[in-house]
N, C-alpha and C positions, 0 to 999 in steps of 0.2 A: 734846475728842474728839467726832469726827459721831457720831450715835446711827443706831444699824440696826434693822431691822424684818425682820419674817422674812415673805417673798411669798406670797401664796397665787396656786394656778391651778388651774383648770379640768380635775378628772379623770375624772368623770361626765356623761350625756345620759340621762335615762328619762324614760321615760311617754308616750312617741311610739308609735302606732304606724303613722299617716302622715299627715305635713302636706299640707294643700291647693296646694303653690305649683307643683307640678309636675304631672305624669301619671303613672301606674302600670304595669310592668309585666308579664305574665302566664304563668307556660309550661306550665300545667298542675296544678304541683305547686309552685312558690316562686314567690314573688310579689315582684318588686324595688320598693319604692317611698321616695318622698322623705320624710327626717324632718329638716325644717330644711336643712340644710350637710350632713345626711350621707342614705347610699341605706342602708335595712336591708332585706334578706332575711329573708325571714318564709317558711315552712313550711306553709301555711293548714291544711292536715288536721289538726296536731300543735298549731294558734296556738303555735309555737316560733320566735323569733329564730335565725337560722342565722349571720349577718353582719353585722356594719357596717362600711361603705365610708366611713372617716374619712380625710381628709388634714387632717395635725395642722398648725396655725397658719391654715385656711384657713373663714373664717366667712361667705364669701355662701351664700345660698339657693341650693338646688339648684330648676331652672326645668321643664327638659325631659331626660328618657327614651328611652334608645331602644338596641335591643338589635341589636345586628351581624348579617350574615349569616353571619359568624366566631360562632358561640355565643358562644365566651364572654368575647369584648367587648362594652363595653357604652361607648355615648357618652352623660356628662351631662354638660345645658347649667346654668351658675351665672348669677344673677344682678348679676357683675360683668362679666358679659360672657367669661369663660373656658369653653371645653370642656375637660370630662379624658377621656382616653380608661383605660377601668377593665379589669382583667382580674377576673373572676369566680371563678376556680379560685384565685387566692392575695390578693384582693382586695384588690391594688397598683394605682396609676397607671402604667399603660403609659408616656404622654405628655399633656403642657398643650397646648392649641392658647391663643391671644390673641388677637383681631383685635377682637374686638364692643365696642361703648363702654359697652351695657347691656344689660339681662337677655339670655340667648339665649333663644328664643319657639317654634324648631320645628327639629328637625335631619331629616335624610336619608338614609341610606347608600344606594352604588349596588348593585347585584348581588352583585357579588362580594366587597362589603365593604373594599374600595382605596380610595375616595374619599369623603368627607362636607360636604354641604351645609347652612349653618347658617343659618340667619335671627334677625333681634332687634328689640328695639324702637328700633332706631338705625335699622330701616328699610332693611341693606345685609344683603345674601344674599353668603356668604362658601363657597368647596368648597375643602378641605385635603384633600389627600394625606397619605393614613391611611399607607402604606408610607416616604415621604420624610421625612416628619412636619414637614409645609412647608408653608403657605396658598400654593393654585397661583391664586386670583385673588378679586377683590372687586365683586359686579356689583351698582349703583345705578337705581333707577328708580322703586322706590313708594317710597311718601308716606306712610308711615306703617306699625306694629308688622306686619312677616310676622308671619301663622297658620297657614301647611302649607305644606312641601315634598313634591314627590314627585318620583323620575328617572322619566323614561320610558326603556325600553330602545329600544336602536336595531334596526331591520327588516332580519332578517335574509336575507330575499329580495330584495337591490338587487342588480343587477349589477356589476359592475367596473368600467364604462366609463360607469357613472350619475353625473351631477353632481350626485346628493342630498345629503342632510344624512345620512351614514353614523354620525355620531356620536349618542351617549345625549345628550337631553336633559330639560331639567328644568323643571316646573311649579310657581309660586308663588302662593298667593294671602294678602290682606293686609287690614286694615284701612279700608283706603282704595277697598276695592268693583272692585278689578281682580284681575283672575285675569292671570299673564302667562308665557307661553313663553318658554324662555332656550336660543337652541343653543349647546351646551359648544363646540365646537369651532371657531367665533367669536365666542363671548364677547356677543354682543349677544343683545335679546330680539325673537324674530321673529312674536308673537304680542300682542297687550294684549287685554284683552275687559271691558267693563264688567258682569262677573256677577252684581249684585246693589245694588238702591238703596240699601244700607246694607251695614256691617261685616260681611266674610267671615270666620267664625271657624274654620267646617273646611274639612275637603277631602279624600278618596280616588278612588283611584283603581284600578280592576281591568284589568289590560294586557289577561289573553286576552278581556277581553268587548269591550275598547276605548271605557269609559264611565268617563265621570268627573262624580262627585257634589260640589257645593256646598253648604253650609252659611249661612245670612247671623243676623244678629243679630234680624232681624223674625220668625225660623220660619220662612224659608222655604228647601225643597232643590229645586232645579234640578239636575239631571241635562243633560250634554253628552256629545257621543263621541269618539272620534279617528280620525282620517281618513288612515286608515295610507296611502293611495294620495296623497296629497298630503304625506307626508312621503316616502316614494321616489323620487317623482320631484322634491321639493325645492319653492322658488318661486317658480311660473311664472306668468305672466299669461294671463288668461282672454280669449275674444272677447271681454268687455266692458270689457274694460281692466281688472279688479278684479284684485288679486292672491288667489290661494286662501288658504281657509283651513283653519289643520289643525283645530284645535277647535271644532266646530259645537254651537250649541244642541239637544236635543232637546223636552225636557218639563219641570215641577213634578212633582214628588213629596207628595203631599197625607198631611198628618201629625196625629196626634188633638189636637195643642196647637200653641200660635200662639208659644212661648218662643222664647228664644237657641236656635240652634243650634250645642253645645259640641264634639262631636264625632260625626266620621263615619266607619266601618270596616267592612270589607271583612272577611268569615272568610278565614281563608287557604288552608284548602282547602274546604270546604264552601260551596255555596249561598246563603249568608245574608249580609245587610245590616243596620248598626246605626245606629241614630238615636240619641244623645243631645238630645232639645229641652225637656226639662222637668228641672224642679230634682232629682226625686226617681225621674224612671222613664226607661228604654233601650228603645228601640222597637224591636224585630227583624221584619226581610221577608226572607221566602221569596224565590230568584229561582227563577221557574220556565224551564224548558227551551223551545224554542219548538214542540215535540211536546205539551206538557202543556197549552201554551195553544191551541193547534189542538185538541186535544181538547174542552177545554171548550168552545171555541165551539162545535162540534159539535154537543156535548149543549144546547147552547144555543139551535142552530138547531133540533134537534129537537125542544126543546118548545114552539118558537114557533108551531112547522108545528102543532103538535097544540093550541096555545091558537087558532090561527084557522082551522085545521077547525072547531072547537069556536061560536065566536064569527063565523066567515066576514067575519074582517076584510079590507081592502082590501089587494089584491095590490099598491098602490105603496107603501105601508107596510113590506109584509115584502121589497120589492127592498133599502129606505133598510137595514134590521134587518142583510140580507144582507152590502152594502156595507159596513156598519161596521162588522160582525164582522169580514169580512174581514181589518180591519187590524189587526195588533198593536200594541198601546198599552205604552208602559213602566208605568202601572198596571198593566196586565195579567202583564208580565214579573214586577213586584215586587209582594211582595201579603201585607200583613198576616199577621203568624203568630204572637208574644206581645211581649205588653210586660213586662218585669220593674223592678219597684215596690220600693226599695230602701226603706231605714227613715228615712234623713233625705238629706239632700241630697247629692247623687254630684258626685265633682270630675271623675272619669274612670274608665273602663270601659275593659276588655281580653278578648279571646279565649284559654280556654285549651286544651286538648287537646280533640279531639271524643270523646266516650264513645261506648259503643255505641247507646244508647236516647235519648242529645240532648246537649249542646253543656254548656259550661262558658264562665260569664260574670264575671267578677271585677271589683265596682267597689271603687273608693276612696272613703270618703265622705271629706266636708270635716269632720263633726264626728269623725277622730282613730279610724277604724274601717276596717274592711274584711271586703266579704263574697263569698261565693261563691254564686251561683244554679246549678240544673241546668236547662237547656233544652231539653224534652222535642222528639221530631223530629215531623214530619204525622204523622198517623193517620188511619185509613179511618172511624174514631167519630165522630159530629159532638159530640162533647164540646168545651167549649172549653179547650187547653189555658193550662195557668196554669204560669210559672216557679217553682221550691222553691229555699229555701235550703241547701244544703248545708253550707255551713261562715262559722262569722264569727270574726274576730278584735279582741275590743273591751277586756277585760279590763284588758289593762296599761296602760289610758290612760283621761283624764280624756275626757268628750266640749264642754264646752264650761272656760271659764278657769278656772285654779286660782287659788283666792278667799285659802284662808287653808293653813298648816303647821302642826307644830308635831311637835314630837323627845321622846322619851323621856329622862326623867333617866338612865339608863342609853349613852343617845344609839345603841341597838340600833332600834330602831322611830321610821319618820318616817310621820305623819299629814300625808295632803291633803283637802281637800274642794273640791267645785265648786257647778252649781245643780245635779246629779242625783246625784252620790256622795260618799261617803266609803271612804277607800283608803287600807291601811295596808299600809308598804313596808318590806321586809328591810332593813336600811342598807348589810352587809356583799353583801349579791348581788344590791341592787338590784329584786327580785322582788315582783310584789303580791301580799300575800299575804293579804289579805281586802276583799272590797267590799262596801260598803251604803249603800243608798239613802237621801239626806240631799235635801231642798229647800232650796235656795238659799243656804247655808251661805256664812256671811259671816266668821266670826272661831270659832278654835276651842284647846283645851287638853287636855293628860293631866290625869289628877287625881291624886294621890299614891298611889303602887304600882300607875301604870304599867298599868291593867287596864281601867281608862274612859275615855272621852274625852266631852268635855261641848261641844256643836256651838249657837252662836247662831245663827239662821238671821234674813232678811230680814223676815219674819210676825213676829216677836218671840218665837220661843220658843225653850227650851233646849229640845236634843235628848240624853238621855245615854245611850251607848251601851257595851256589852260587849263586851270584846276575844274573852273567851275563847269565847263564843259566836255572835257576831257577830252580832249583833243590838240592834235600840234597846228599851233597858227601860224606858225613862221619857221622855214629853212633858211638859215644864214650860212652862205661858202666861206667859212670865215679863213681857214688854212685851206695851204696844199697837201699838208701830212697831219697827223694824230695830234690833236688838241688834247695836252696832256693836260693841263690844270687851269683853271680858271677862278676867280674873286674876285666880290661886290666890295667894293669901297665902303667903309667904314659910315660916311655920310650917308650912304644908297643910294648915289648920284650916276654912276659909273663901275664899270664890269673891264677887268681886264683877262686876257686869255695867252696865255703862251703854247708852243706847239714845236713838233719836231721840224717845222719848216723854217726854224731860224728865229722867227719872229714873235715880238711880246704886239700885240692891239691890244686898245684901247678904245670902249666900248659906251657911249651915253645912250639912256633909256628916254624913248619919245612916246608919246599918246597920237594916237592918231582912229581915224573914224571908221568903223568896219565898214565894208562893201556890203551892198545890198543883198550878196549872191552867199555871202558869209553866216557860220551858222553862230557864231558872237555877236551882241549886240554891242553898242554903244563904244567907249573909247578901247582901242587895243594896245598893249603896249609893244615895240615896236625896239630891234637892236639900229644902232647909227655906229657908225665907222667915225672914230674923228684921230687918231694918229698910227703910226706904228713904228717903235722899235727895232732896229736891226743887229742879232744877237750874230756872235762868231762861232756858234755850235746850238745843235738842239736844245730846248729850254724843256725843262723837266718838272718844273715848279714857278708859280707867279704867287705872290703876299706883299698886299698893300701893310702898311703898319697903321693901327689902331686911331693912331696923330694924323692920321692922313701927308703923316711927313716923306717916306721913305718908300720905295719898292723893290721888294728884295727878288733877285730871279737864280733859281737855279740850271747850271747848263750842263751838257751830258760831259765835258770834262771836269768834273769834280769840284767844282766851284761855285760858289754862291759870289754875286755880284749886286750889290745894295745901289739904286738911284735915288735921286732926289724927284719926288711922286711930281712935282710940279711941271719943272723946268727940265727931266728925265738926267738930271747932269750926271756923273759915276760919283759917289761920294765913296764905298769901300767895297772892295775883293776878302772873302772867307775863304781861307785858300786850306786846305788840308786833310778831307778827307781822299781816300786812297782808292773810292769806286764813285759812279755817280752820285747824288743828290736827289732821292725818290720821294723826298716830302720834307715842308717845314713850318714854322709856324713862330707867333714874335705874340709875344706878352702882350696883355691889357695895357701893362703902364709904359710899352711900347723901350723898354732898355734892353731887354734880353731878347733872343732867337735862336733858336734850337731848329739844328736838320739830322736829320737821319738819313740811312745811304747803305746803297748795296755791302756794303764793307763789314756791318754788322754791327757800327759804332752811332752812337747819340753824340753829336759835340753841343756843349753852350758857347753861345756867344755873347759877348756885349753888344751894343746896338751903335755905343756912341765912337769906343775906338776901334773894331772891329776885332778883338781879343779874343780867343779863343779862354772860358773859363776850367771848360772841362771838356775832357774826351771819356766816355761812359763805353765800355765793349756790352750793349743793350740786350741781344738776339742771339741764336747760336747759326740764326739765319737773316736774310736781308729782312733791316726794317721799312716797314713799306710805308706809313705813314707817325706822324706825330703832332697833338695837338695841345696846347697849354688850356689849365682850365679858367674860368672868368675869373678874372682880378685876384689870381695865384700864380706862382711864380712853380708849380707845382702842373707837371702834364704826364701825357698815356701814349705810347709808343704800340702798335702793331707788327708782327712779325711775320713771315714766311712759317717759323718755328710752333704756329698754331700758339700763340703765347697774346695775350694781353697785359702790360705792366704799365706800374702808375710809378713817378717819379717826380723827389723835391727836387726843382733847377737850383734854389738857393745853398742846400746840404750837401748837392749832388748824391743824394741816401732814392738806394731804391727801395721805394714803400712798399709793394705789392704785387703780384703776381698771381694772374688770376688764367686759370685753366679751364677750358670749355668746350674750344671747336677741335674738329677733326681733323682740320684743313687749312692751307693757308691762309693766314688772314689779308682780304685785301686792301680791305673800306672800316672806316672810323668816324664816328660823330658825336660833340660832344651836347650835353645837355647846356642852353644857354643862361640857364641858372644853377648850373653846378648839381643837378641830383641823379643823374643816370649819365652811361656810357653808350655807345649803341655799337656793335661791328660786325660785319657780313664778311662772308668764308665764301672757299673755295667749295665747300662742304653744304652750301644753297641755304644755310644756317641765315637767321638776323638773330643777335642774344642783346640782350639788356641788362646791365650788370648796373643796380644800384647803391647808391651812397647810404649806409646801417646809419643807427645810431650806438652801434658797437663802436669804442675807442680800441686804435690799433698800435700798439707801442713796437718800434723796430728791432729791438733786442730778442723780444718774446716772438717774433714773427722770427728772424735766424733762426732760434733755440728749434720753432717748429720745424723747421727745412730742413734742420740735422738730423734732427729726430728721425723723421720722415726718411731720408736719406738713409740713418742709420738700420731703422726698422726693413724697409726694402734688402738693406744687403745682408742682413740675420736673417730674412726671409729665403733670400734668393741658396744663400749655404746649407741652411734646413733640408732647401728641397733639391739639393745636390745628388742625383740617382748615382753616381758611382763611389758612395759613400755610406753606410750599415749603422746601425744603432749601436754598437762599440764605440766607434768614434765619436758619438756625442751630434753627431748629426746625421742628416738621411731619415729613411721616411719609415724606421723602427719592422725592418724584417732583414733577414741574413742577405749577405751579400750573391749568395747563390741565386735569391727571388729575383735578382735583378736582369738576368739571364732568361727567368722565368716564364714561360706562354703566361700561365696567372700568377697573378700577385694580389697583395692588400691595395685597400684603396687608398690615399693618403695624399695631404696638401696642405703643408703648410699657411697659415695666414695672419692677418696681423690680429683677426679676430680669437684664432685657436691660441696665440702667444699670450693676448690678453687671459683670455680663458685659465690657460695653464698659471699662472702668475696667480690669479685666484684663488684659485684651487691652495696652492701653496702656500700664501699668506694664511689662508682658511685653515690650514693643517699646523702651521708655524702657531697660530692664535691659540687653537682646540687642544695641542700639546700642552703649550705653555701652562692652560688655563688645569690645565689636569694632572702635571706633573706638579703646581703649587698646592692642589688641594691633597693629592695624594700624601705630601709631606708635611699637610698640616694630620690630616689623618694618622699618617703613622707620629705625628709630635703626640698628637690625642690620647695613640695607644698607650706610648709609654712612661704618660704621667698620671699622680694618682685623679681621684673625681673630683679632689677641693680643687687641685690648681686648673685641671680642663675643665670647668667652670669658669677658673676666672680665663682661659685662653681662647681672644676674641678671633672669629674664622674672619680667613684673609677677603679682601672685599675681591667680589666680581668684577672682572674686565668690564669695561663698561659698554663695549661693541656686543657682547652676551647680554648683558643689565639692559641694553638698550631695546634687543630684539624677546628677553627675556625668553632666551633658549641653552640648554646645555650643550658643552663644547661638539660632543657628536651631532645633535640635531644642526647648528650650523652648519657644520663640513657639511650635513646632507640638502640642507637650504641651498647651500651655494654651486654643489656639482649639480642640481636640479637646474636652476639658472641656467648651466651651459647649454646651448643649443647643442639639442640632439647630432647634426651633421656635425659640429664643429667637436664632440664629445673626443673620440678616440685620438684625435689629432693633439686637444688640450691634453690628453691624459701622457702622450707622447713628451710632453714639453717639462713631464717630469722629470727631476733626476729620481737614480734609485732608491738612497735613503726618503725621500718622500715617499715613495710608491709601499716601503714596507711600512710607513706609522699609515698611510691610506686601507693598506689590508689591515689592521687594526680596527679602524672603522667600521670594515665592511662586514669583520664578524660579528661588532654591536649592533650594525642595521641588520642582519640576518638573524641575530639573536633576538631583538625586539622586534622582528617583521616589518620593519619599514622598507617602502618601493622595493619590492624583491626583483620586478623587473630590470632597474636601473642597475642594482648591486650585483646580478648575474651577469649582465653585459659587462660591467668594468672587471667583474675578477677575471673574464673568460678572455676579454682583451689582452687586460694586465699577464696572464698566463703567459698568453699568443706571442707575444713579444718580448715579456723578460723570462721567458723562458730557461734561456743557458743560466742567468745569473739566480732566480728562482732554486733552481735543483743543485747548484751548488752553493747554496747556504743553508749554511744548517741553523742559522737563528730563526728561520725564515718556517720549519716544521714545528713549531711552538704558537704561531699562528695560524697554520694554513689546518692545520687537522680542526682544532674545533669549527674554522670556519668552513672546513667539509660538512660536517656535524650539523651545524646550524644552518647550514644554508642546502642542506638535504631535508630537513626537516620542513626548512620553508617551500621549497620547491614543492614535498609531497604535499604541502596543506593547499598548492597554488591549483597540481594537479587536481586534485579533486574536488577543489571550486568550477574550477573549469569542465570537468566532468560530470557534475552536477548540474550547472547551466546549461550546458549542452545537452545534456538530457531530458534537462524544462525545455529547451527551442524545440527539441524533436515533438517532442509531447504537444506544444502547441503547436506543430506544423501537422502534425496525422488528425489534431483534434478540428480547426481550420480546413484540412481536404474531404474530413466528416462532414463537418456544415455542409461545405459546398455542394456533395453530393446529395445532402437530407431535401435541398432544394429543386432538386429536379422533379419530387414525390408529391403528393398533393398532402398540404397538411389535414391532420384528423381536424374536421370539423366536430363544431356544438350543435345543440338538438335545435337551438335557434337559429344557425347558418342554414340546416337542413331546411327547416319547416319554410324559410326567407327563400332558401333556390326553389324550392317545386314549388312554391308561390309563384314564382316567374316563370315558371317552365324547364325550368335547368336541372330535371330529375338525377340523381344518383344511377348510374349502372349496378344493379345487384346481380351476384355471381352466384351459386351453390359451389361448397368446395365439397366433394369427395374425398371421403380417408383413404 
């Protein structure tokens, strides 16, 4: 009989409260930011989670942010190159877009929130139609990772009979030091501009002032404008032969640090300019009005007059003084007003509502925090003002890697530490529900009832600390160097600790009576010194065995050395792995021990001859710990390689593999009744991975991993660009497109593959089912009426009988099904004898008028891309004519539906601007309203009109 396993998966995420890979959003009062793969909404006044934005089975990095002119959608870009488009109010995926090969890097919306432009480190700037849910085109030209979109809108004072560029277009800049214009409405870029000798990382833009700010990687911002009269009139050539240009340089923008510059924003309605150019501060400028700088110069001229009355300086001096007041400088426009100085390093800043007295500023740091500043407004004081914090959210997360775990026998309370806390979590709500400051905590334990926890830190010391108070009652100097590992005896009598200073202690637990001056009452528990071990290399690992028989220690040359726990006698050397010994751990029934080691290998051990049973190659990177689970001979190895896996010691069969963090894995804990797993990342992650009551059979678990495997590498050849749809793969346009400034949208995926497969079974079924009736039909014709009486019709497919629909209505059920985004991609994954019985189809749905929409978009697709083999066939004009026919017919019935309603909207929109103005008039009164007003005195004005 195969043996089954019961699966664990993934049903927790805490201790985020925002990762660095993305940007943050702001709106006053909730703050949207990335934690890993998912967006959580936080509350910042209340530090309250509101939401998390999960799509389950889906594990890239969430990249880029960015919130609709529609509230409450939201476009985030992933790190596999996907955008979701997100609804806020029930925080569901709207729609997938797919086009990008890697991270997305900077998205867009236009105006009105119908269209989005996306950029990536694939270096192709993508605009999908947000309404269609359809990539309308792919435009090619830098060389390297876009850093900012922005749309320009189009000028609304052209004339009608202007040959300008009427259309919104769009501005990119990128890595590769060009800023470059792109007109939507020919698809090419009719600008390049070398803005910067190095990396352009941001970039905004404010329409009504008509200036657009640069960012480069030296520190330095540049400032340009837009040249609205050369985009109305379009472009023209100059007397000099030069073609205009719409984006002119103007000035630098001189800034207190010479750093990256991360980002640049614009207030949206207020005044102000933000710099991010330093790791830890946001620079804000004033803009001022051109009345405010006329003024100052003023007062500027008039104390120059009154310094050289005074001094009787030279009159060609104060002409020069004159003349270059005169001019206004974009210093002068933009002009120092505070910097806000965040606590550690800012990943991204955001604008939230203006208050009445200054501004709200929300950054994201990268160490796992977020805060809010208030930003006081000018004042007539020459005070200098300084930004306040008003709110931060830091609590529920660690700020730099989670080092070590470790569960309560009860398995109610899970302990983390880092280099700055120790943080004890609810297990059942996930909640922190105590923090205290620990240094550098490297390996830590409960101690028996569940009430202490005893922390080794990097220095060598214990730290032991009280739940119920939360606070540290005891510093023990227990090493000279790093207290790598430490474990409570089996009894809970005794604590041993090993360390890079050579030596294994051993450690008994005393009670003793707090001091009066002490904020614990009653008995404390208390570490006692009673031997110590003298090792001949750093000890890497300490493990008492379950029997209280044995203690195993690992030293930093590659060996594992077993004592007898009593009398410390050597009972056996595990001599064979090929790097250190980073973690190990010895069965319940205390015969087997398993370590793991930089080397990349799991070995078993026997306990009793010191046998090596097996050597496992575990990790594609060092394993960093390993724990067996209760009373199984069956344990979970963690890896550098961001991997979690479960494994039988007795089969040596690796059961499971379980993917989640981002990050190295450091820390591992298991549940003390076998139902959950717990492990902390490099990545500020805790996940909790539990035990299903899904059975997991090993066979079917391979089949999926090839699968899997296989599908990625049919994936990966699909979307091979230097490859055309002749060859049977590539992304179904000539091989010229590829070359292309624009091209089609297209990406491969496993969803569109599924897609296509569909479709085809659909059309294999709808054939089959039409070519048997067709042949009973013609059997029908050709016999006389006695015997086609007795000749019984062949039975219906039962997949039709089932949904009680005809072979075409099927096929049109099932391409309905397909998601719209993933439509053209599945249609691609056809071969071409499919794609000509699918024109078949498509003349039946144009002949009965079903979804005329859907059937115009596939033949115009289908057109678009089998084009060459289309026009030369000639079977292929025996279908496509009637389906001109019939699907001319439908289109003109669509028209003038549509022109019909449209007609009715008008009609009710003049009849609605009617009302409204009938209301401005007094209505006609009754003889009874009359006789009721001049009863009160509210006589009527009567007129006499003259002819």
């Amino acid at each position: 009989m195969v043996q089954s396993y019961l699966r664990h998966g993934p049903t927790q995420a805490f201790g985020l409260v925002c990762s660095s890979s993305s940007n943050s959003v702001f709106d006053g009062k909730l703050a949207y930011v990335p934690a890993l793969e998912d967006v959580l909404v936080w509350d910042l006044k209340k530090g309250q989670m509101l939401a998390m934005w999960h799509d389950t089975g889906h594990r890239a990095e969430v990249t880029c942010i960015l919130r609709s002119p529609q509230k409450d959608h939201f476009a985030v870009g992933y790190a596999d190159g996907s955008i979701r488009l997100w609804s806020a109010s029930t925080g569901s995926v709207i729609t997938t877009f797919n086009g990008h090969k890697k991270a997305v890097s900077a998205l867009a919306f236009d105006q009105e929130g119908t269209r989005l432009a996306s950029g990536s480190q694939d270096t192709d700037l993508i605009v999908w139609d947000i309404v269609a849910e359809a990539g309308l085109y792919r435009l090619r030209g830098h060389r390297d990772q876009i850093t900012a979109i922005k749309f320009i809108p189009a000028t609304n004072d052209v004339p009608s009979t202007s040959t300008a560029f009427t259309s919104v277009m769009l501005l990119t800049t990128s890595k590769d030091t060009f800023m470059k214009l792109w007109n939507m409405s020919t698809q090419h870029c009719i600008q390049t501009i070398v803005a910067h000798r190095s990396d352009i990382w941001a970039m905004d833009v404010n329409v009504e002032r008509n200036i657009i700010f640069t960012g480069s990687g030296e520190g330095e911002v540049k400032a340009w404008s837009i040249n609205t009269e050369s985009i109305s009139k379009g472009l023209t050539e100059l007397d000099s032969g030069e073609i205009n240009k719409i984006i002119l340089p103007i000035a630098t923008l001189p800034l207190s640090s010479r750093h990256r510059v991360s980002q640049i924003s614009f207030h949206p309605t207020q005044p102000f300019l933000a710099v991010q150019s330093h790791d830890r501060s946001v620079e804000l400028f004033r803009i001022r009005t051109e009345e405010e700088v006329q003024k100052k110069q003023l007062r500027r001229k008039k104390r120059a007059k009154e310094k050289k009355d005074k001094q009787q300086s030279n009159s060609e001096k104060a002409d020069n003084e004159k003349l270059e007041d005169d001019e206004i400088t974009l210093v002068s426009l933009f002009t120092p007003h505070v910097i806000v100085r965040a606590s550690k390093k800012i990943r991204s800043f955001d604008f939230g509502v203006s208050l009445k007295d200054g501004l709200q500023v929300m950054t994201a740091l990268s160490s796992n925090c977020l805060e809010v500043y208030a930003v006081p407004l000018p004042s007539k004081s020459k005070d200098p003002l300084e930004a306040s914090r008003l709110y931060s959210v830091e609590l529920p997360g660690h700020r730099s890697d989670i080092r070590t775990l470790c569960l309560s026998s009860d398995d109610q309370l899970l302990s983390s530490a880092s280099n700055d806390s120790l943080k004890i979590w609810n297990m059942k709500t996930t909640a922190c529900i105590r923090t205290m400051d620990c240094n550098q905590a490297i390996c830590s334990t409960f101690l028996p009832g569940d009430r202490h926890i005893v922390v080794g830190t990097k220095a060598g010391e214990l730290l032991l600390y009280d739940l119920a108070s939360s606070s540290l009652i005891e510093t023990v100097k227990a090493h000279t160097a790093t207290v790598w590992s430490l474990h409570v005896r089996a009894d809970g009598k005794a604590l041993v600790t090993g360390s890079a200073d050579k030596d294994v202690k051993f450690w008994e637990f005393e009670n003793k009576i707090a001091a009066e001056d002490s904020t614990q009452s009653g008995n404390l528990v208390t570490l006692v010194h009673l031997r110590t071990l003298k090792m001949t290399d750093d000890v890497l690992s300490v493990r008492y065995s379950p029997d209280n028989r044995f203690l195993a220690v690992a030293l930093l040359d590659s060996t594992v050395k077993v004592f007898y726990q009593d009398t410390l006698k050597f009972f056996l050397s595990l001599y064979g792995h090929k790097l250190p010994v980073l973690g190990m751990d010895i069965s319940s029934d205390s015969k087997l021990i398993v370590t793991c080691s930089a080397d990349k290998n799991v070995k078993i051990w026997g306990l009793d001859f010191g046998d090596c049973h097996k050597s496992i190659f575990a990790h594609e990177e060092s394993v960093m710990q390993v724990l067996f689970e209760k009373d199984s001979h069956y344990f979970w190895t963690v890896g550098k390689d961001k991997m979690l896996k479960y494994w039988d010691g007795d089969k040596f069969e690796h059961i499971q593999r379980l993917e989640g963090h981002h990050g190295e894995v450091w820390a591992l804990a298991l549940s003390h009744f076998g139902k959950f797993v717990v492990t902390g990342s490099h990545d500020k992650s805790i996940r909790v991975w539990e035990k299903l009551d899904d059975p997991l059979f090993l066979e079917e678990e391979r089949e999926k991993e090839l699968e899997a495997l296989y599908e990625n590498g049919t994936i990966e050849a699909l979307n091979r660009a230097d490859l055309a749809i002749g060859s049977g793969v590539g992304d179904g346009f000539p091989e010229s497109s590829i070359s292309a400034e624009a091209t089609g949208v297209s990406k491969q995926t496993g969803e569109t593959l599924m897609a296509g497969e569909r479709i085809m079974d659909a059309l294999d079924l709808a054939d089959g089912e039409r070519r048997i009736f067709r042949e009973y039909e013609e059997t029908m014709s050709r016999t006389t009426e006695d015997d086609a009486v007795k000749l019984q019709p062949p039975p219906r497919n039962p997949v039709l009988a089932a949904y009680d629909l005809e072979p075409e209505a099927y096929v049109l059920k099932v391409v309905e099904k397909v998601h719209s985004t993933a439509l053209h991609d599945a249609l691609l994954a056809l071969p071409f004898s499919k794609v000509i019985s699918l024109m078949e189809y498509l003349n039946i749905w144009a002949q009965k008028n079903w979804n005329i929409i859907l059937v115009s978009r596939i033949i115009f697709f289908l057109l678009k891309a089998h084009h060459h083999q289309i026009v030369a066939n000639r079977i292929m004009r025996t279908s496509l004519i009637p389906l001109r026919k019939h699907l001319r017919t439908a289109l003109q019935r669509q028209k003038e539906v549509i022109g019909y309603n449209l007609a009715a909207l008008q009609y009710l929109r003049r009849r609605d601007q009617t009302e409204r103005v009938a209301h401005f008039f007094e209505e006609e009164s009754s003889a009874e309203q009359v006789r009721l007003q001049i009863s009160e005195g509210k006589k009527r004005k009567r007129v006499n009109l003259v002819s």
